[in-house]
C-alpha positions as CSV (number, residue, x, y, z in Angstrom):
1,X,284.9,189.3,265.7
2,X,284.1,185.7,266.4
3,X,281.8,186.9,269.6
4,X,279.9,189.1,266.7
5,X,279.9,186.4,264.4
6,X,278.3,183.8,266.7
7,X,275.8,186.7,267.7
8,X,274.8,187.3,263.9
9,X,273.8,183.5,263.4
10,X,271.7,183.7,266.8
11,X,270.2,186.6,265.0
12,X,269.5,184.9,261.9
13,X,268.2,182.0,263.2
14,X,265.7,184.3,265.3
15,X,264.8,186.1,262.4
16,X,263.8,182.4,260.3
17,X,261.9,181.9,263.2
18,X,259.9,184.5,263.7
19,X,258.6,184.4,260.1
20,X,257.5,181.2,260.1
21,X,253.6,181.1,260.0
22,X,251.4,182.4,262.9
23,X,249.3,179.9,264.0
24,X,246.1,182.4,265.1
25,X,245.1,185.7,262.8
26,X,243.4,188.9,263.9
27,X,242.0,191.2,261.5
28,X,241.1,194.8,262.7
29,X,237.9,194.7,261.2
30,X,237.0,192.0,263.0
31,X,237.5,194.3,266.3
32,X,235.4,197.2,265.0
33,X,238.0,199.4,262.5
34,X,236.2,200.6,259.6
35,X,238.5,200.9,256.4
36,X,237.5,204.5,255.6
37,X,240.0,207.0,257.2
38,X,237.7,208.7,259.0
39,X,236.0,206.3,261.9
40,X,238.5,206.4,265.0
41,X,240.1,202.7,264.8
42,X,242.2,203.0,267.6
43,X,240.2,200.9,270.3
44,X,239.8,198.2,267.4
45,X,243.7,198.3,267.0
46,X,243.8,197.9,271.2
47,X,241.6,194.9,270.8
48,X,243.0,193.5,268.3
49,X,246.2,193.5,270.1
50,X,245.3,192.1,273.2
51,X,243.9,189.1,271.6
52,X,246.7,188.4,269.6
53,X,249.2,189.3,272.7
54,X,247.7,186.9,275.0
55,X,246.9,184.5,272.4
56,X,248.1,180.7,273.4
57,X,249.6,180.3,270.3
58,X,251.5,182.6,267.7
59,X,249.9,184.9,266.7
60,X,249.2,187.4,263.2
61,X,247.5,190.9,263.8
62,X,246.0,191.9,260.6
63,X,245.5,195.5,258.8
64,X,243.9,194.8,255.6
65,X,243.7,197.2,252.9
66,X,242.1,200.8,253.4
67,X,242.4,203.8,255.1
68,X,242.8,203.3,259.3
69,X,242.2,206.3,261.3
70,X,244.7,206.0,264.6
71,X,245.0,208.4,267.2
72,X,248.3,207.8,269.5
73,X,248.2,204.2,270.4
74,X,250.2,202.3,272.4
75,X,251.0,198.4,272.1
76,X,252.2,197.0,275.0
77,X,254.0,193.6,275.9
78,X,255.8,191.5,276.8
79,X,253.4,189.0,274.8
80,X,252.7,185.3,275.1
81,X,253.9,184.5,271.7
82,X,255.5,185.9,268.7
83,X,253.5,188.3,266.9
84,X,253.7,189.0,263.3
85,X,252.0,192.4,262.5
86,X,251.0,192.5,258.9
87,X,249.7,195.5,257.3
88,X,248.3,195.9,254.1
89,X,246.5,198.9,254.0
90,X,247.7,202.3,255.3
91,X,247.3,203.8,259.1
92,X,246.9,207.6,258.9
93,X,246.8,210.3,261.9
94,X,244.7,212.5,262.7
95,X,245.2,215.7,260.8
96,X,244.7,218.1,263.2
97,X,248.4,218.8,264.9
98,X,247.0,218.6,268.5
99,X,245.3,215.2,267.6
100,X,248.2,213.0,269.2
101,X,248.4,214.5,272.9
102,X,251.7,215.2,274.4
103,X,253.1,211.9,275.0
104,X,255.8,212.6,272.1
105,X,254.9,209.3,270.3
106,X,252.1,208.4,267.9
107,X,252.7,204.8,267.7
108,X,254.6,203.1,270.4
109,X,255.5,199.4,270.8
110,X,256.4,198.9,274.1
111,X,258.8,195.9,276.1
112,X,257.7,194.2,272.8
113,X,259.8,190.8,272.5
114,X,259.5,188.2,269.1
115,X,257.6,190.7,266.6
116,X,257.6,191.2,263.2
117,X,256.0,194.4,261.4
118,X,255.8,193.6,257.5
119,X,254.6,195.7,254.7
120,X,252.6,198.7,254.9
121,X,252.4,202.4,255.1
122,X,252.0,205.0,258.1
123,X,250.9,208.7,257.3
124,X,251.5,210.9,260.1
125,X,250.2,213.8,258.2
126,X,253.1,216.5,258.8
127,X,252.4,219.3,257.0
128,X,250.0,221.1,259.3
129,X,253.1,220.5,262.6
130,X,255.6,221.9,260.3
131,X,253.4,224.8,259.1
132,X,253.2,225.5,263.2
133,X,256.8,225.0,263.8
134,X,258.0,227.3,260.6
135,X,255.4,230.1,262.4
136,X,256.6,230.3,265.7
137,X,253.3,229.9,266.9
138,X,252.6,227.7,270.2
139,X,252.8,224.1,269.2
140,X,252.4,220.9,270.9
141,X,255.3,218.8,271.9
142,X,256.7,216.7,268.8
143,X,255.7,213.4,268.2
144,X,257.6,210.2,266.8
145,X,256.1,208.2,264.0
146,X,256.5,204.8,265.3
147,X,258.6,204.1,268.2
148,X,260.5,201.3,270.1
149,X,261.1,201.3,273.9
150,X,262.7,198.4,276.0
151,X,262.0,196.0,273.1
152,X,264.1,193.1,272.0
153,X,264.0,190.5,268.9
154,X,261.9,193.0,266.2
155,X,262.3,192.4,262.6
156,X,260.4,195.8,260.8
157,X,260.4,194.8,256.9
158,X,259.0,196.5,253.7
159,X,257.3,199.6,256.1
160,X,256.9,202.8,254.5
161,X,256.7,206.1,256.9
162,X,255.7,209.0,255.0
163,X,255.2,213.3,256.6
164,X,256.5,212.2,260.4
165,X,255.8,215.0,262.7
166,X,259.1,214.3,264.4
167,X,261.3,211.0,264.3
168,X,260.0,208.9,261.7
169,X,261.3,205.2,263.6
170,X,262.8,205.5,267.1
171,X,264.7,203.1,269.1
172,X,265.5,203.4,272.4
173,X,266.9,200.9,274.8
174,X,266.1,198.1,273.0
175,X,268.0,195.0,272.3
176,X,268.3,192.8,268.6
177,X,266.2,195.4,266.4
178,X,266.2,195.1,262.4
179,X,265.1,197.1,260.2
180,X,265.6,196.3,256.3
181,X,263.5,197.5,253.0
182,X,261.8,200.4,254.7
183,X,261.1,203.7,253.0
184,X,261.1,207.1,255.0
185,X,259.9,210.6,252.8
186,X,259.1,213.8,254.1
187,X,260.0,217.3,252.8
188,X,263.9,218.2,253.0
189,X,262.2,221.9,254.8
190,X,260.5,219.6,257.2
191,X,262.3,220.4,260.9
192,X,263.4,217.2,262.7
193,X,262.3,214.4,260.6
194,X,265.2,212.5,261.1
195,X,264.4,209.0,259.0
196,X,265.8,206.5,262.2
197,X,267.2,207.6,265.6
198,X,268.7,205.3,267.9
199,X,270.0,205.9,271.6
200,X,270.9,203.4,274.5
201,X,270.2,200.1,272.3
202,X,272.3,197.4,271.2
203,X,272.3,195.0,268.0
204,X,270.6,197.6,265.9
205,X,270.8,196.5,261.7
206,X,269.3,198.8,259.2
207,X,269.7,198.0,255.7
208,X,268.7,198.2,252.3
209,X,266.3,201.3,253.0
210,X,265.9,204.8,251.3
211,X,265.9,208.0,252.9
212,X,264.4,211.0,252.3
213,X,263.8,213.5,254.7
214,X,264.2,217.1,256.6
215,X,267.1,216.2,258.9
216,X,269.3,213.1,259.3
217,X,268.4,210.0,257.6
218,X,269.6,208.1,260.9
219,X,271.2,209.8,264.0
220,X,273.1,207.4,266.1
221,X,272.6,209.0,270.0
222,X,274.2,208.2,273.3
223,X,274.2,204.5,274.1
224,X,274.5,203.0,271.0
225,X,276.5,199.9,270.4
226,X,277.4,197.1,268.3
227,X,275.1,198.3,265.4
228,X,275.2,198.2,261.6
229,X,273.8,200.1,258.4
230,X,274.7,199.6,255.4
231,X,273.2,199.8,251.8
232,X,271.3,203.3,252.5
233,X,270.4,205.6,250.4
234,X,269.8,208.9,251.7
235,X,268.9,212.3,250.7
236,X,267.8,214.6,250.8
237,X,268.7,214.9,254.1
238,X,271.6,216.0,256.7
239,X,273.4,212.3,255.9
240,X,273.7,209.6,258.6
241,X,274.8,211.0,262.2
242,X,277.0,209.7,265.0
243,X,275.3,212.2,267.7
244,X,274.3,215.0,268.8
245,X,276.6,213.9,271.5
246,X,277.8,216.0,274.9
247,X,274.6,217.5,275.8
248,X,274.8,216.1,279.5
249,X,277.8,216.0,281.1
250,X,276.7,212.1,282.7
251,X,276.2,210.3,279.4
252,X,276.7,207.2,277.7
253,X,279.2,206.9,274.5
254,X,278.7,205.2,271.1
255,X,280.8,202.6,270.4
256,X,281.8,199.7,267.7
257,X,279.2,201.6,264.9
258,X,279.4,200.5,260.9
259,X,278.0,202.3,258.0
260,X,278.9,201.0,254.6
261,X,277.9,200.7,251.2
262,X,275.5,203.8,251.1
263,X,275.1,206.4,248.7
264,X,274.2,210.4,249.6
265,X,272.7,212.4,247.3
266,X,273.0,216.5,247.8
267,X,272.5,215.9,251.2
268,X,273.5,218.2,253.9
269,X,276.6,216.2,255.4
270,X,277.6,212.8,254.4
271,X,279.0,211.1,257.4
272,X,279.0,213.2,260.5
273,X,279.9,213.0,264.0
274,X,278.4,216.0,265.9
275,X,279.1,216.7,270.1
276,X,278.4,220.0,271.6
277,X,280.8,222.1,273.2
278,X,280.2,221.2,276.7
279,X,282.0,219.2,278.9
280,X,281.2,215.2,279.0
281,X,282.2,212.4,279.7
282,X,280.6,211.0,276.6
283,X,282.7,208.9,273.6
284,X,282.3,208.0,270.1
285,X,285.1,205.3,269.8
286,X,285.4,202.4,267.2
287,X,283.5,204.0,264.3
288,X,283.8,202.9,260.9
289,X,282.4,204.5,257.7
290,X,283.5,202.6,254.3
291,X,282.2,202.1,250.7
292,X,280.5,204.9,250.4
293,X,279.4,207.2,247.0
294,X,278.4,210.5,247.8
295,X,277.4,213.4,245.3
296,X,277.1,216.8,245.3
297,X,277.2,216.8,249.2
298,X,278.0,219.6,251.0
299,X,279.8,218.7,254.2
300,X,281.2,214.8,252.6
301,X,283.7,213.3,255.8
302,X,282.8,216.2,258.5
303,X,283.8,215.3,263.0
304,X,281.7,218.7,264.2
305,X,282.8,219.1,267.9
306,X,280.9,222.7,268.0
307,X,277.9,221.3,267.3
308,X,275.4,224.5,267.7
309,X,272.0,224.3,265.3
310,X,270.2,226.6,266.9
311,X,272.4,229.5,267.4
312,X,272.1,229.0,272.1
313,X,275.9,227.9,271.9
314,X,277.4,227.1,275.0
315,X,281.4,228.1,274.1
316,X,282.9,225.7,275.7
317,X,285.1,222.8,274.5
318,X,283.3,219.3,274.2
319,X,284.4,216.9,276.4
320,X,283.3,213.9,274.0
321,X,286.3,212.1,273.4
322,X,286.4,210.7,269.4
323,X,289.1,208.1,268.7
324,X,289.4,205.1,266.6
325,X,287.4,206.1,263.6
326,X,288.4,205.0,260.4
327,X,287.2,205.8,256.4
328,X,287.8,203.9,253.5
329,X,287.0,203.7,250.2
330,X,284.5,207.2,250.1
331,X,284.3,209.0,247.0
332,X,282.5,211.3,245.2
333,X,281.8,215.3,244.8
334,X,281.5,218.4,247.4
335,X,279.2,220.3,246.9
336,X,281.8,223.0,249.2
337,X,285.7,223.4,248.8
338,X,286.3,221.9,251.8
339,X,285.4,217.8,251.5
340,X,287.0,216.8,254.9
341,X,286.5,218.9,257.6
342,X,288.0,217.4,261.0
343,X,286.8,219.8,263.9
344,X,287.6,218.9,267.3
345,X,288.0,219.2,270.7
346,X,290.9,221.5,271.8
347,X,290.4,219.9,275.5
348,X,289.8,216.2,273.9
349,X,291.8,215.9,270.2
350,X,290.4,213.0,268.1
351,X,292.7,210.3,267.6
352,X,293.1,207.1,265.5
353,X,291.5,208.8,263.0
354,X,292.2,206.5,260.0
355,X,291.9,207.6,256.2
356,X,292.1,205.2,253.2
357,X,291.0,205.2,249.3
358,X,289.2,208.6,249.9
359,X,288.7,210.7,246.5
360,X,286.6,213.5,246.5
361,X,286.7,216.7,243.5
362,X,284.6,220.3,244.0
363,X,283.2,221.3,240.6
364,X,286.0,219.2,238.6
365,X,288.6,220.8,241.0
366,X,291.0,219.8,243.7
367,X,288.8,219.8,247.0
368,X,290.5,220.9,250.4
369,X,290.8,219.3,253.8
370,X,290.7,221.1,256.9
371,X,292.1,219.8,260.4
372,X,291.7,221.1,264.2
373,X,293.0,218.6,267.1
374,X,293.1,215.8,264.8
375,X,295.6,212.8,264.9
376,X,295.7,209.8,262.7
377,X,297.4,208.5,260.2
378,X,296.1,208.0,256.1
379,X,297.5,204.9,253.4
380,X,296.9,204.3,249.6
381,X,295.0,207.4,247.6
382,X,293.7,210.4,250.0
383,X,292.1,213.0,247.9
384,X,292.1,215.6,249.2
385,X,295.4,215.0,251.0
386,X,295.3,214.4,254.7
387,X,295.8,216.7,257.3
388,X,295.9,214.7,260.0
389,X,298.7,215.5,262.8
């Protein structure tokens, strides 16, 4: 604790840093981007970021207000300086679904290091992907709102990502990432739209952000470590995620995770960990989900170790092995009888499962807890009662 402690005040002290005024500004409209939503600005954006990249002093990249037309873009670094990226106005995609190529990301910030994204909105403009996905028809790959790779030290504050064709924010490998005020709405019958998904990355905070969306609100993938979230509000939605894990049988585990003080609204699951029945050498280990108010959710406290969304299941057992996750002080309403729902591995049981100050009712009723290869142990008021072995 002291280690994370003494990490959390680096952080901090990064974070007051990085917001202190930029020395050198760049407006896009300096660089040739017309405000109108219609004239291509993504060379303008390019140039824009160059200048402020290799600037010799710290530097602000400017979107003012209006309409931005940006086909996928990608900002590279490292940079020079610290960036702050400051939008105003709004940057909108193409609305044709073959617009953004078949990189899988519209927006991609790259070995970025000592940025700051504040303010804004981004407008992937969905519907037309999801109308080709619900069809059947042949559809290009899917494509990430705004993504992270290999970056380190990025605050993302007050952004608003609305009808992502995929992942609305991605992170993935990336060191020291915060994300705090955003808010992330798509259609709950939009396929994939997961609000935030994170995979081999460490130091990951997301807080005080609401979430509304067609899948998770934030999936937690293979790799992730010594991350927080807390004060979400999510749904609709399928609730916050630990996984899909086990789909290779070389992968990394998730370890030391916290989600607390969120609230789900008639979302899908609550908190969920999800591996596939395959074996792995994957882990989810040191999890904990507390302070938590969830209503009329279907699937509340649910460990899912058949994981099988699209009906291809392999029928094995997972090899994922779960231990060391604890819940306290969750309450609320099912939407289902069954509130907790502990399904594991036959070949790897879950163990250290902790319970504490749960309370959940079904339609003014007792709700039910259900328990496969699950060891723990439960103190103070469990409601439903525990079932652990």
């Amino acid at each position: 604790m002291a280690k994370l402690a003494v990490s959390c005040i680096l952080f901090i002290f990064f974070i007051n840093t990085l917001f202190q005024s930029a020395s050198a500004a760049y407006n896009v409209i300096n660089f040739g981007a017309k405000p109108d939503g219609k004239s291509d600005a993504t060379q303008a954006f390019l140039r824009a970021w160059s200048s402020a990249c290799y600037s010799n002093s710290p530097a602000t990249l400017h979107v003012p207000r209006g309409l931005f037309l940006v086909k996928s873009i990608s900002f590279n670094g490292p940079c020079r300086h610290r960036i702050v990226f400051q939008i105003d106005g709004t940057i909108i995609a193409p609305s044709s679904y073959w617009s953004l190529g078949n990189s899988g990301f519209w927006i991609l910030f790259y070995k970025v290091n000592r940025l700051s994204i504040h303010g804004g909105t981004i407008d992937a403009t969905g519907a037309g992907y999801w109308g080709c996905r619900k069809s059947g028809k042949s559809c290009p790959p899917p494509t990430r709102s705004i993504s992270f790779v290999g970056a380190s030290n990025v605050v993302v504050s007050g952004l608003t990502s609305i009808n992502s064709r995929f992942f609305h924010i991605a992170i993935d490998e990336c060191v020291n990432i915060m994300l705090r005020k955003l808010k992330i709405n798509a259609p709950s019958w939009s396929p994939n739209t997961d609000g935030i998904h994170i995979q081999s990355s460490s130091g990951i905070t997301i807080s005080n952000s609401a979430i509304m969306t067609g899948d998770d609100c934030i999936s937690v993938g293979p790799g992730t470590k010594n991350s927080w979230i807390e004060r979400i509000a999510c749904g609709p939605g399928h609730g916050i995620s630990i996984g899909s894990l086990g789909a290779y049988a070389a992968e990394d585990g998730v370890k030391n995770v916290t989600v607390t003080d969120s609230i789900f609204t008639r979302t899908q699951n609550g908190v969920r960990i999800k591996t596939w029945a395959r074996p792995s050498n994957g882990f989810a280990r040191n999890i904990r989900f507390r302070n938590m108010t969830m209503t009329k959710v279907f699937n509340p406290i649910i460990i899912d170790q058949n994981y099988c969304p699209d009906n291809h299941c392999p029928h094995q057992s997972s090899g994922v092995s779960i231990s060391g996750v604890t819940y306290r002080n969750i309450k609320g309403t099912s939407a289902t009888p069954v509130a907790v729902n502990f399904g594991c591995s036959s070949s790897k049981p879950c163990t250290g499962i902790k319970l504490q100050g749960i309370r959940f009712t079904y339609f003014n009723k007792a709700a039910t807890a259900y328990c496969k290869n699950a060891r723990g142990s439960s103190s103070g008021v469990v409601v439903p009662g525990s079932c652990l072995g």
